[in-house]
PASEBA-1860 file (N, C-alpha, C; in nm, 3 decimals):
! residues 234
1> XXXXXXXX> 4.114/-15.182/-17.576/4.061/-15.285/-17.487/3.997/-15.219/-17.364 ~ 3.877/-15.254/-17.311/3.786/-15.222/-17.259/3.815/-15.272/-17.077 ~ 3.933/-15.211/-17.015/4.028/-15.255/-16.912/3.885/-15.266/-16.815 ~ 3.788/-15.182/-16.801/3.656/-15.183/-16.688/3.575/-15.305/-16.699 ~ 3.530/-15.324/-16.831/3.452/-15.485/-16.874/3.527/-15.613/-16.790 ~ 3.682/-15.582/-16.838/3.780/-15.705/-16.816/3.794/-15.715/-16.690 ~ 3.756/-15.620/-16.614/3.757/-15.615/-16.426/3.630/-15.706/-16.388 ~ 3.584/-15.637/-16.421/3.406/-15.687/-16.418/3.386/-15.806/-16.446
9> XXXXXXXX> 3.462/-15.836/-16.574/3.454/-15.994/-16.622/3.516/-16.098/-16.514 ~ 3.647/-16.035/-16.504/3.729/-16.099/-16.400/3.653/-16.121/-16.242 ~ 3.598/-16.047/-16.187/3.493/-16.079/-16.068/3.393/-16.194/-16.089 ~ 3.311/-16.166/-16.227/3.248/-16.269/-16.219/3.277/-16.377/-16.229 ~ 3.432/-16.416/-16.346/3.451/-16.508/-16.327/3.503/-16.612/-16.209 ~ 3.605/-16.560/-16.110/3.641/-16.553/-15.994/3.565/-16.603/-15.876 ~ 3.397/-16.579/-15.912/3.285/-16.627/-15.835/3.284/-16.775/-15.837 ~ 3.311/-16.824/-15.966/3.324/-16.944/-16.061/3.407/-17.027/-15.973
17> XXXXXXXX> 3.529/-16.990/-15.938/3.600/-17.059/-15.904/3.581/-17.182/-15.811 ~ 3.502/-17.177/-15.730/3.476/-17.254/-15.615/3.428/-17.395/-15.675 ~ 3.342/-17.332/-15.750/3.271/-17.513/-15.815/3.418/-17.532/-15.924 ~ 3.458/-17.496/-15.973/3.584/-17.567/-16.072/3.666/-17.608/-15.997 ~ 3.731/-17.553/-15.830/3.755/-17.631/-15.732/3.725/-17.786/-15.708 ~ 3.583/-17.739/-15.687/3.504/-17.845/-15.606/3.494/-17.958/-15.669 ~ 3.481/-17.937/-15.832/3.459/-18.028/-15.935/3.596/-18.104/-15.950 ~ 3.718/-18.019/-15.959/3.838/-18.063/-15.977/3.887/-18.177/-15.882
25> XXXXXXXX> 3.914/-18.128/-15.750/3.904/-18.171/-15.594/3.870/-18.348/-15.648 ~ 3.727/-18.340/-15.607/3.616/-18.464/-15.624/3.686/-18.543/-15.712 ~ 3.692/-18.475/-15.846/3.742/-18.613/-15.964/3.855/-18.657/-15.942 ~ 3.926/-18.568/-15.870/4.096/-18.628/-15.836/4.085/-18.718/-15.788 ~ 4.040/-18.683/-15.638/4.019/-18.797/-15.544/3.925/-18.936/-15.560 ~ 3.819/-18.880/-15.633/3.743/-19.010/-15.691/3.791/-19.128/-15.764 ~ 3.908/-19.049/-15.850/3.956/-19.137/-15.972/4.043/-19.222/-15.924 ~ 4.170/-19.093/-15.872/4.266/-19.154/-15.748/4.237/-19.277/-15.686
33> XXXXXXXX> 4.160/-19.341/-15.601/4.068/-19.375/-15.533/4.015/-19.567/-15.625 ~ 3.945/-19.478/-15.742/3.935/-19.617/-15.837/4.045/-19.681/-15.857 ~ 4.171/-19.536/-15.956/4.242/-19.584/-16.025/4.322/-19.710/-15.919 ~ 4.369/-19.666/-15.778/4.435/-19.795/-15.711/4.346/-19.909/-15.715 ~ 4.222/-19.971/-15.684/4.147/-20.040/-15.733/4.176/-20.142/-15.874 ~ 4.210/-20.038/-15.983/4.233/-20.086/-16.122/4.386/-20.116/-16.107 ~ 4.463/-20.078/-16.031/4.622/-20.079/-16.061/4.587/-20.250/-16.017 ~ 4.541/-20.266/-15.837/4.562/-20.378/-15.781/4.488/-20.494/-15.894
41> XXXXXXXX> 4.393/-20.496/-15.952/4.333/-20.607/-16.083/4.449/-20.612/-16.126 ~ 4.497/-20.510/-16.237/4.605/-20.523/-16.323/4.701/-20.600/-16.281 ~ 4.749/-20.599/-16.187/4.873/-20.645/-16.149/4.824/-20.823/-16.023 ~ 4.735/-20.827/-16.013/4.664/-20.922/-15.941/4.720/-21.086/-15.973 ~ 4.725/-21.073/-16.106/4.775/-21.190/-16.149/4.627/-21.308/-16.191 ~ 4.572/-21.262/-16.168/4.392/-21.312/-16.180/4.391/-21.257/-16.289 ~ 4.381/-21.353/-16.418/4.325/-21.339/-16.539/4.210/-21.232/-16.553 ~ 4.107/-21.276/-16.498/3.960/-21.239/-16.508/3.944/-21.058/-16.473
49> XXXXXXXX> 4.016/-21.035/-16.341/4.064/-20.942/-16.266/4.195/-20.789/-16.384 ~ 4.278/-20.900/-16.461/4.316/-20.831/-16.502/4.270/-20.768/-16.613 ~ 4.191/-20.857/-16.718/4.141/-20.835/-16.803/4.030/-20.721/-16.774 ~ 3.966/-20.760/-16.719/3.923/-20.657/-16.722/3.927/-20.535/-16.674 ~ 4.026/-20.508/-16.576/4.122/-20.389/-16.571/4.166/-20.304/-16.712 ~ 4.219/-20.418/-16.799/4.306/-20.388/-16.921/4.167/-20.304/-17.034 ~ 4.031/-20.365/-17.017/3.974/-20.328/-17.094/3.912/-20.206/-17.061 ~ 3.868/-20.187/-16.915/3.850/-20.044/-16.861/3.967/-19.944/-16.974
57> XXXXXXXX> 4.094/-19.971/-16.905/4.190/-19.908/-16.921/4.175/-19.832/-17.041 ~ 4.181/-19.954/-17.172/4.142/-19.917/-17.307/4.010/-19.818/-17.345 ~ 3.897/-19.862/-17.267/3.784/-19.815/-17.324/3.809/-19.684/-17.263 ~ 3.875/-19.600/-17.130/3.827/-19.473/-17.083/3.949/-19.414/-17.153 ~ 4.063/-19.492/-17.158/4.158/-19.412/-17.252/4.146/-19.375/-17.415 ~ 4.095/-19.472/-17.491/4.066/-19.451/-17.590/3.948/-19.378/-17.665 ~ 3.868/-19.342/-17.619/3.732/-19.294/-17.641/3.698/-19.153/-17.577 ~ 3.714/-19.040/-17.620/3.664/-18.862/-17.617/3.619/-18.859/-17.477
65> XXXXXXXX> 3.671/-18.818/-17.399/3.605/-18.793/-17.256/3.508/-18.690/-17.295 ~ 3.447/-18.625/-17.363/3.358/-18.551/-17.381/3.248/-18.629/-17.417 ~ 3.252/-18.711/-17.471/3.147/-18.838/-17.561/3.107/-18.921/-17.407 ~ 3.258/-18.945/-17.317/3.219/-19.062/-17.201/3.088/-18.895/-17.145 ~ 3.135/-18.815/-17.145/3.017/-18.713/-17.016/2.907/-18.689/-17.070 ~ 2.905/-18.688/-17.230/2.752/-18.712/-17.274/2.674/-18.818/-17.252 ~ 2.737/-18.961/-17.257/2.676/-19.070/-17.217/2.651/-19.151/-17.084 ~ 2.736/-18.999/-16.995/2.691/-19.024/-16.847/2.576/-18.955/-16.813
73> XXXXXXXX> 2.579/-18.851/-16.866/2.429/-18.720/-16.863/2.329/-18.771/-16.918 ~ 2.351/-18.781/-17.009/2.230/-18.819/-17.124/2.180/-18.951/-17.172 ~ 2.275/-19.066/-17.103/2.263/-19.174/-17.164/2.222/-19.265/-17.027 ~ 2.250/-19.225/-16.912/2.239/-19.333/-16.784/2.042/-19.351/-16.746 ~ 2.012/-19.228/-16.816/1.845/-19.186/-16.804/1.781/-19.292/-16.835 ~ 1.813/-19.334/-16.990/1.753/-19.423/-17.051/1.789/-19.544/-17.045 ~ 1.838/-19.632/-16.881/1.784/-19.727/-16.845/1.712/-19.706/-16.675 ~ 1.586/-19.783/-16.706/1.519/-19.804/-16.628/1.509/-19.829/-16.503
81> XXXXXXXX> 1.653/-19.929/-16.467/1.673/-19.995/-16.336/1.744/-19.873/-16.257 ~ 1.852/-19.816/-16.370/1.932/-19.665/-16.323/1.780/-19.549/-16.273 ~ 1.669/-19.540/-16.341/1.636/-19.437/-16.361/1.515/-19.411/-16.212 ~ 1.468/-19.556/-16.162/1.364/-19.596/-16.078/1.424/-19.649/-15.931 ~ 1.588/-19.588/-15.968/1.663/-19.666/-15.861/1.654/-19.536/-15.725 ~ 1.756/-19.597/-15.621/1.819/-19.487/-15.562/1.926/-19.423/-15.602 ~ 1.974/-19.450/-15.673/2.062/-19.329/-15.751/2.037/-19.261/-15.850 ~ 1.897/-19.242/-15.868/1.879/-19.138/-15.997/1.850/-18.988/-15.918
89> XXXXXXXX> 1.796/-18.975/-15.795/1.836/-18.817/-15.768/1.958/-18.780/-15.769 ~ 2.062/-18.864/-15.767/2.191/-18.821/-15.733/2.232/-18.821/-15.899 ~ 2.215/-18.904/-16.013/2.281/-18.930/-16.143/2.156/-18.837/-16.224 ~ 2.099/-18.727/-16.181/2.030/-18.687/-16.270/2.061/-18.526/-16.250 ~ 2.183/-18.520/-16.164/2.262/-18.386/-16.108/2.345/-18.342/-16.179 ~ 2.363/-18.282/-16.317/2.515/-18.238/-16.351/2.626/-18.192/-16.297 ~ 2.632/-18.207/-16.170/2.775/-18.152/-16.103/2.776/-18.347/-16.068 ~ 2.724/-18.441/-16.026/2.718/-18.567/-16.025/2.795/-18.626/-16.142
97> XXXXXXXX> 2.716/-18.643/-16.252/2.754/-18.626/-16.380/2.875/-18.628/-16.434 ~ 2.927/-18.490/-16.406/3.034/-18.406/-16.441/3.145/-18.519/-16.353 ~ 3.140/-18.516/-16.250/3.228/-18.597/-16.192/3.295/-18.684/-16.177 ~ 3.148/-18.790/-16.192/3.165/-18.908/-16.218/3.268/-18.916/-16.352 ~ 3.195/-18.864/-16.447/3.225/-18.825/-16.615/3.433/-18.835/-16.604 ~ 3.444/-18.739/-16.531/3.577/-18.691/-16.537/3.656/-18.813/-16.433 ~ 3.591/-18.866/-16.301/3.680/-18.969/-16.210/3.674/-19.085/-16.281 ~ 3.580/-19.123/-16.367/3.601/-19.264/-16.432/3.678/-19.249/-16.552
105> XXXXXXXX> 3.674/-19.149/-16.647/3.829/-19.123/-16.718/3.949/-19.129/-16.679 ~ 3.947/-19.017/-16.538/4.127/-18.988/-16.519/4.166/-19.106/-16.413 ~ 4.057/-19.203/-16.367/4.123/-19.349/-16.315/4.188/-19.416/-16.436 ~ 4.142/-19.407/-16.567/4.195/-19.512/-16.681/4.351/-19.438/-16.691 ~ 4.411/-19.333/-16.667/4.547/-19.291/-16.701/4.577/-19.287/-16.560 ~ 4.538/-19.284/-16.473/4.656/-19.318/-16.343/4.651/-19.392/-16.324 ~ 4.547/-19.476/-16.307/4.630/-19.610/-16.347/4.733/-19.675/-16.383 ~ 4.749/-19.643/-16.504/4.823/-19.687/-16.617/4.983/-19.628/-16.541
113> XXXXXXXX> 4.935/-19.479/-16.481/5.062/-19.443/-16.464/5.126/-19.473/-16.319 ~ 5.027/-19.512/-16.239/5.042/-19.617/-16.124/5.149/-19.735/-16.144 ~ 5.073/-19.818/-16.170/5.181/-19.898/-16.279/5.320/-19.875/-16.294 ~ 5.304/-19.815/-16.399/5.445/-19.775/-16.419/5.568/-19.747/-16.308 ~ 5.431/-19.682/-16.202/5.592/-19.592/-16.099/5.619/-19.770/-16.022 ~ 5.503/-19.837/-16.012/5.543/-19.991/-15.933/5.584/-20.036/-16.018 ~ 5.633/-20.046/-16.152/5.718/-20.116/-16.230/5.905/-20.086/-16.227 ~ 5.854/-19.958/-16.154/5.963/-19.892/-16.157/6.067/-19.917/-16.055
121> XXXXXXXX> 6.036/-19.980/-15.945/6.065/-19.990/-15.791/6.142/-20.160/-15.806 ~ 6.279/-20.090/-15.798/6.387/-20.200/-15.851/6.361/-20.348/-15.753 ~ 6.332/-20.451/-15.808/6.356/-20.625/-15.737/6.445/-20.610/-15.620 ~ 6.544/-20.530/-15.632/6.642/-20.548/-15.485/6.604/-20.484/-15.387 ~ 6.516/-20.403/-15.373/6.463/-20.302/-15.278/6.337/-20.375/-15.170 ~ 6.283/-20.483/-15.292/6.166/-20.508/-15.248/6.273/-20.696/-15.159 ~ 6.334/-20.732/-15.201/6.422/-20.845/-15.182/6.463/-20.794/-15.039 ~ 6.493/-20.651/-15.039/6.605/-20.627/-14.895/6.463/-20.613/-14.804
129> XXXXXXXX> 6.369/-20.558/-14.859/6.223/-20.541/-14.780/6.208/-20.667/-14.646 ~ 6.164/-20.748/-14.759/6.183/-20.890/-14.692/6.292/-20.949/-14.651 ~ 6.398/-20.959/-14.657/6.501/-21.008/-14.602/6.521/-20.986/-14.419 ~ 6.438/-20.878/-14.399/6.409/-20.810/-14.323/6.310/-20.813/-14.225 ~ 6.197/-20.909/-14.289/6.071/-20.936/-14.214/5.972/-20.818/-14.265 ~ 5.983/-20.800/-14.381/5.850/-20.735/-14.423/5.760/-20.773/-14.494 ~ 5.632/-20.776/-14.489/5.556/-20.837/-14.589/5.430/-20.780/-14.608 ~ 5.347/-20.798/-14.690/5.191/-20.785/-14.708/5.196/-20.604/-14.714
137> XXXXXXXX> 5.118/-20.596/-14.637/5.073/-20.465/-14.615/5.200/-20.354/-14.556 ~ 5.254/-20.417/-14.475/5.404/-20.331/-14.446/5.463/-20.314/-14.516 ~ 5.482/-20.389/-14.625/5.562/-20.381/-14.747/5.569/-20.302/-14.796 ~ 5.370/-20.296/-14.902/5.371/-20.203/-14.942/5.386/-20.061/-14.896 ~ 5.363/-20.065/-14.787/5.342/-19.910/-14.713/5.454/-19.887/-14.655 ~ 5.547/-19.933/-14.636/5.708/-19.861/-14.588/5.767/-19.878/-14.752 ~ 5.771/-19.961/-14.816/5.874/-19.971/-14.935/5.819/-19.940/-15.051 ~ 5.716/-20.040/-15.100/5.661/-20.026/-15.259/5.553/-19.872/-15.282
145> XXXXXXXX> 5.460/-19.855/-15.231/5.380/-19.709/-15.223/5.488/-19.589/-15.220 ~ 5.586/-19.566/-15.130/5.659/-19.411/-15.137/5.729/-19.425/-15.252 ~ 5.781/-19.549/-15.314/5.891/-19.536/-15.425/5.846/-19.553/-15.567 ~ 5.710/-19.644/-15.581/5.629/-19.571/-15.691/5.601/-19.479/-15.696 ~ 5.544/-19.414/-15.604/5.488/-19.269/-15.598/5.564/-19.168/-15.635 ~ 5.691/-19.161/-15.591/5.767/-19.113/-15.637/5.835/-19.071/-15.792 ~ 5.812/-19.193/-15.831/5.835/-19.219/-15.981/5.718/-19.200/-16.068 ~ 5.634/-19.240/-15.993/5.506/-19.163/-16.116/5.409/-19.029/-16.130
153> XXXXXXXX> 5.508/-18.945/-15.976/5.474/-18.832/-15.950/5.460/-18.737/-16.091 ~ 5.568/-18.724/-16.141/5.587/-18.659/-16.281/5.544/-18.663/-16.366 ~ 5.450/-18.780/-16.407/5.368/-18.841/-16.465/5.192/-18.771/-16.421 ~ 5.240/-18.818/-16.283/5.059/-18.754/-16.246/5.050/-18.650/-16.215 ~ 5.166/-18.567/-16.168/5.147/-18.392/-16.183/5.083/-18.355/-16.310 ~ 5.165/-18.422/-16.429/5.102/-18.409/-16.572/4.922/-18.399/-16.574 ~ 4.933/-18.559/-16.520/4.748/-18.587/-16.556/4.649/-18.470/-16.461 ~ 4.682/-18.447/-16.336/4.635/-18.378/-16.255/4.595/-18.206/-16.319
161> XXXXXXXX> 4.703/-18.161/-16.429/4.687/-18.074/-16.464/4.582/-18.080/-16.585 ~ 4.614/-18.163/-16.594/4.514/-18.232/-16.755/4.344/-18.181/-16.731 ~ 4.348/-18.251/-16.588/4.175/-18.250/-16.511/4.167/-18.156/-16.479 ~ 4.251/-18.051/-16.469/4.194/-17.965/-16.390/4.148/-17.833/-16.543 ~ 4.209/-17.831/-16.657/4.136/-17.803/-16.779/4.022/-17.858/-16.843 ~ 4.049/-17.972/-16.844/3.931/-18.068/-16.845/3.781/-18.051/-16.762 ~ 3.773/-17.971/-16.660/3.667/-17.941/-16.599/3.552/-17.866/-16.712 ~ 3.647/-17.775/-16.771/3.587/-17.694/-16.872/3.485/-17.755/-16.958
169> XXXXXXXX> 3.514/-17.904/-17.017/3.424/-17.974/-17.042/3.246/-17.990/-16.978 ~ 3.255/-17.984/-16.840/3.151/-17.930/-16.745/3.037/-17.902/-16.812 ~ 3.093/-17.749/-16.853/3.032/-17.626/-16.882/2.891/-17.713/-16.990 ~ 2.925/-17.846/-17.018/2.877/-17.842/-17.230/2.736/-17.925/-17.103 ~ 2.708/-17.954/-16.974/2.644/-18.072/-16.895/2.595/-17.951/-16.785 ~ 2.554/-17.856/-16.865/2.535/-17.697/-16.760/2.552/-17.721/-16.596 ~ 2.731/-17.726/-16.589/2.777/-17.698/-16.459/2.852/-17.601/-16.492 ~ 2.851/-17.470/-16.435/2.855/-17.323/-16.415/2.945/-17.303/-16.354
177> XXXXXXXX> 3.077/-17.399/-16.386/3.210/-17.307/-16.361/3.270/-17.256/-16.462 ~ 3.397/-17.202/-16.460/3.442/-17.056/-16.483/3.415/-17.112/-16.641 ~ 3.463/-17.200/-16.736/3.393/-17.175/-16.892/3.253/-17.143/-16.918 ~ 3.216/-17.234/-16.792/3.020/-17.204/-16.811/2.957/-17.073/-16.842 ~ 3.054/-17.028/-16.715/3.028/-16.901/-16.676/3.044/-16.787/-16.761 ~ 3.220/-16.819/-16.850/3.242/-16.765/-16.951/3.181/-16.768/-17.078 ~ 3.111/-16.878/-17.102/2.976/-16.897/-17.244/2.889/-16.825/-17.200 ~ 2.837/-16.785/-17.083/2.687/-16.746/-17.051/2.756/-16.545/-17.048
185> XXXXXXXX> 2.861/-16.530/-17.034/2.919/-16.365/-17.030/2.873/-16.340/-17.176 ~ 2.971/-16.456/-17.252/2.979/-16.417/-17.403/2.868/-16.394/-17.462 ~ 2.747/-16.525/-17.464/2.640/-16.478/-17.492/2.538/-16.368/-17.471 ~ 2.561/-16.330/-17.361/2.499/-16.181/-17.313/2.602/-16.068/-17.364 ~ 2.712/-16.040/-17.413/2.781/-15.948/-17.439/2.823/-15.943/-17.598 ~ 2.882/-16.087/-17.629/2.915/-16.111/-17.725/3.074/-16.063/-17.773 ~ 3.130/-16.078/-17.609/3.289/-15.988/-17.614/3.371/-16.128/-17.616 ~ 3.389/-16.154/-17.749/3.429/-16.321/-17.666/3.587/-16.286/-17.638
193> XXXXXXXX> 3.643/-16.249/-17.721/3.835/-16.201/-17.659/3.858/-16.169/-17.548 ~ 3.771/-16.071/-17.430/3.787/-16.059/-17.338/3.769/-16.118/-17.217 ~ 3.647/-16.191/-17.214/3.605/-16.309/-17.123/3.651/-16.443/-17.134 ~ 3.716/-16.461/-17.240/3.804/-16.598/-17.263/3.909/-16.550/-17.238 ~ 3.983/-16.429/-17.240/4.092/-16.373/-17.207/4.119/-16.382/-17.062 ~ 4.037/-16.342/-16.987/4.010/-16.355/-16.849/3.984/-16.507/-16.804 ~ 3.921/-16.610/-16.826/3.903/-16.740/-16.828/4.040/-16.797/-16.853 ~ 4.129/-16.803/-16.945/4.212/-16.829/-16.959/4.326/-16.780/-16.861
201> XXXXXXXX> 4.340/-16.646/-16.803/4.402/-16.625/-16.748/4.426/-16.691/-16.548 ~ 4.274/-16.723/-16.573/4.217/-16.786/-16.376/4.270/-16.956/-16.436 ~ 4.263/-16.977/-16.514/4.350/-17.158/-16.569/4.475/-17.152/-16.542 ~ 4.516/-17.066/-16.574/4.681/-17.034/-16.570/4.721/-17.033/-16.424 ~ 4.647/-16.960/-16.353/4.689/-16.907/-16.224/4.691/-17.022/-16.129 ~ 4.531/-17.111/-16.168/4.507/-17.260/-16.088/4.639/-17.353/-16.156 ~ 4.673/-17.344/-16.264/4.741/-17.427/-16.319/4.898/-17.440/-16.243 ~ 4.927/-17.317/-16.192/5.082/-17.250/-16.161/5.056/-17.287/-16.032
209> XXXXXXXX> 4.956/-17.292/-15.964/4.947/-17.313/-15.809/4.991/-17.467/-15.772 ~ 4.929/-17.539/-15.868/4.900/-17.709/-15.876/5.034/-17.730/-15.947 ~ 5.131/-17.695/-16.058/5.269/-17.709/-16.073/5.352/-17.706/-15.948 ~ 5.328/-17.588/-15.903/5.404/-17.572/-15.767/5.410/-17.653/-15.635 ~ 5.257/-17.694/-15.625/5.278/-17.729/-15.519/5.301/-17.871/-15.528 ~ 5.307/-17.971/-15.677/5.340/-18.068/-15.725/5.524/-18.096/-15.688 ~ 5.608/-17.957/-15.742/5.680/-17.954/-15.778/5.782/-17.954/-15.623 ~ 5.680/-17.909/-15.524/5.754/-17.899/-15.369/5.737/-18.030/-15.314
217> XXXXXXXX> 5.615/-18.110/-15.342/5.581/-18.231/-15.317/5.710/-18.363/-15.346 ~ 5.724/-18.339/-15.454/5.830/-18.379/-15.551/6.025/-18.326/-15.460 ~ 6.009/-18.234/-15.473/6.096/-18.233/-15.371/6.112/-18.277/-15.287 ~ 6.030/-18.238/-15.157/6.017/-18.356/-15.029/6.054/-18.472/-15.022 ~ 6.021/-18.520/-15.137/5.997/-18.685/-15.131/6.142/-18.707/-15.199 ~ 6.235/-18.622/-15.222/6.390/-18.684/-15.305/6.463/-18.601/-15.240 ~ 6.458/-18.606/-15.077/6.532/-18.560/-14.955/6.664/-18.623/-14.975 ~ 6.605/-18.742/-14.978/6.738/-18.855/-14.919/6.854/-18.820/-15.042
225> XXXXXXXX> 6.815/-18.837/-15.183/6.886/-18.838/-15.309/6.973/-18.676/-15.334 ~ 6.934/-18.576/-15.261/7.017/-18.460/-15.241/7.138/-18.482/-15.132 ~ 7.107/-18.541/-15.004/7.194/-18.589/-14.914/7.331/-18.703/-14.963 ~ 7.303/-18.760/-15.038/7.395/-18.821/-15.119/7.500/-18.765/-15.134 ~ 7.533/-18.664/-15.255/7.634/-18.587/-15.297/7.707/-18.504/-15.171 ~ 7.639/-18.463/-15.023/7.657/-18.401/-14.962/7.786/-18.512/-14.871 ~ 7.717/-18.632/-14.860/7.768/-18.748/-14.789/7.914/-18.807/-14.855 ~ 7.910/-18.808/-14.993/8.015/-18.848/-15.041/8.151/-18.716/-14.995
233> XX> 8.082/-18.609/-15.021/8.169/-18.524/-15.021/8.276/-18.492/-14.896 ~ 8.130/-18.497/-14.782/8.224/-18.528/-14.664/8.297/-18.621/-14.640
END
């Protein structure tokens, strides 16, 4: 094995990093962002509202996120009103594209997993809420938000890691992070074991950073539930 190439490879890929950042970053927060949007329909109690929450849900979950980024690239062109609008300098950008591509997917699973953590957040909690004089917006934001969140943390550490492989997809909508980068090595070299070797290895490293700092997050937030055992004991 050719340890000088694999240095070399490793620099260039490394250059990469910033846009698989940048790309990652964006779709989180973008989706993030929708997905509460789609949680509040879902749960709205408005037929119309939910439904079609439910069918988003279905269509970005069920259907190849690679297929949704071809038909955001390649398919938004060929209408007219999109194409003559003010958003076609911006939707005719593959890092645009790419984004969009990936925040309107990973809203259809946090969503879903949104949900869940507010499904999760026991009737008596929200009962003592109010008993109390809480309501509306205080509610959610002292009681229902920290204790879903909590519960569907584990869940969206999951998805979070999901997107951030998922960028790789990018590469096929020529945005030139680190797989891009790694197809365009291979093709000029034709070393593919070593530059996917190296590619694979900068995933791992982003991957272990975003576990971790999931995993301290996650901590923080189950302060109180360690203090317990400490309390009884005394």
């Amino acid at each position: 094995m050719d340890f000088t190439f694999i240095a070399s490879t490793m620099v260039t890929l490394l250059k990469a990093v910033p846009t698989t950042l940048i790309l990652f970053s964006l779709s989180i927060v973008s989706g993030g962002l929708l997905a509460l949007v789609i949680v509040w329909m879902r749960t709205s109690g408005n037929p119309v509202l939910s439904g079609f929450a439910k069918g988003y849900i279905f269509i970005f979950r069920g259907s190849p996120l690679l297929i949704q980024m071809f038909l955001v690239f390649y398919g938004l062109g060929q209408f007219g009103v999109i194409r003559y609008s003010f958003l076609w300098p911006f939707l005719r950008e593959p890092m645009v594209c790419a984004v969009l591509s990936l925040a309107l997917c990973t809203a259809g699973y946090t969503a879903e997993i949104f949900r869940g953590g507010i499904r999760a957040v026991s009737p008596k909690e929200i009962e003592a809420a109010r008993s109390i004089g809480m309501s509306g917006f205080l509610l959610v934001r002292r009681i229902l938000a920290p204790i879903a969140f909590r519960h569907a943390l584990p869940a969206y550490s999951t998805e979070i890691v999901l997107m951030m492989k998922s960028t790789a997809l990018a590469s096929l909508v020529t945005v030139w992070e680190v797989t891009g980068v790694a197809q365009r090595l291979i093709s000029q070299t034709y070393r593919t074991m070593e530059v996917f070797l190296c590619a694979a290895i900068i995933y791992l490293v982003l991957n272990f950073i975003i576990l971790q700092g999931m995993a301290l997050l996650e901590y923080s937030l189950s302060r109180h539930r360690r203090a317990i055992p400490q309390a009884v004991k005394a």
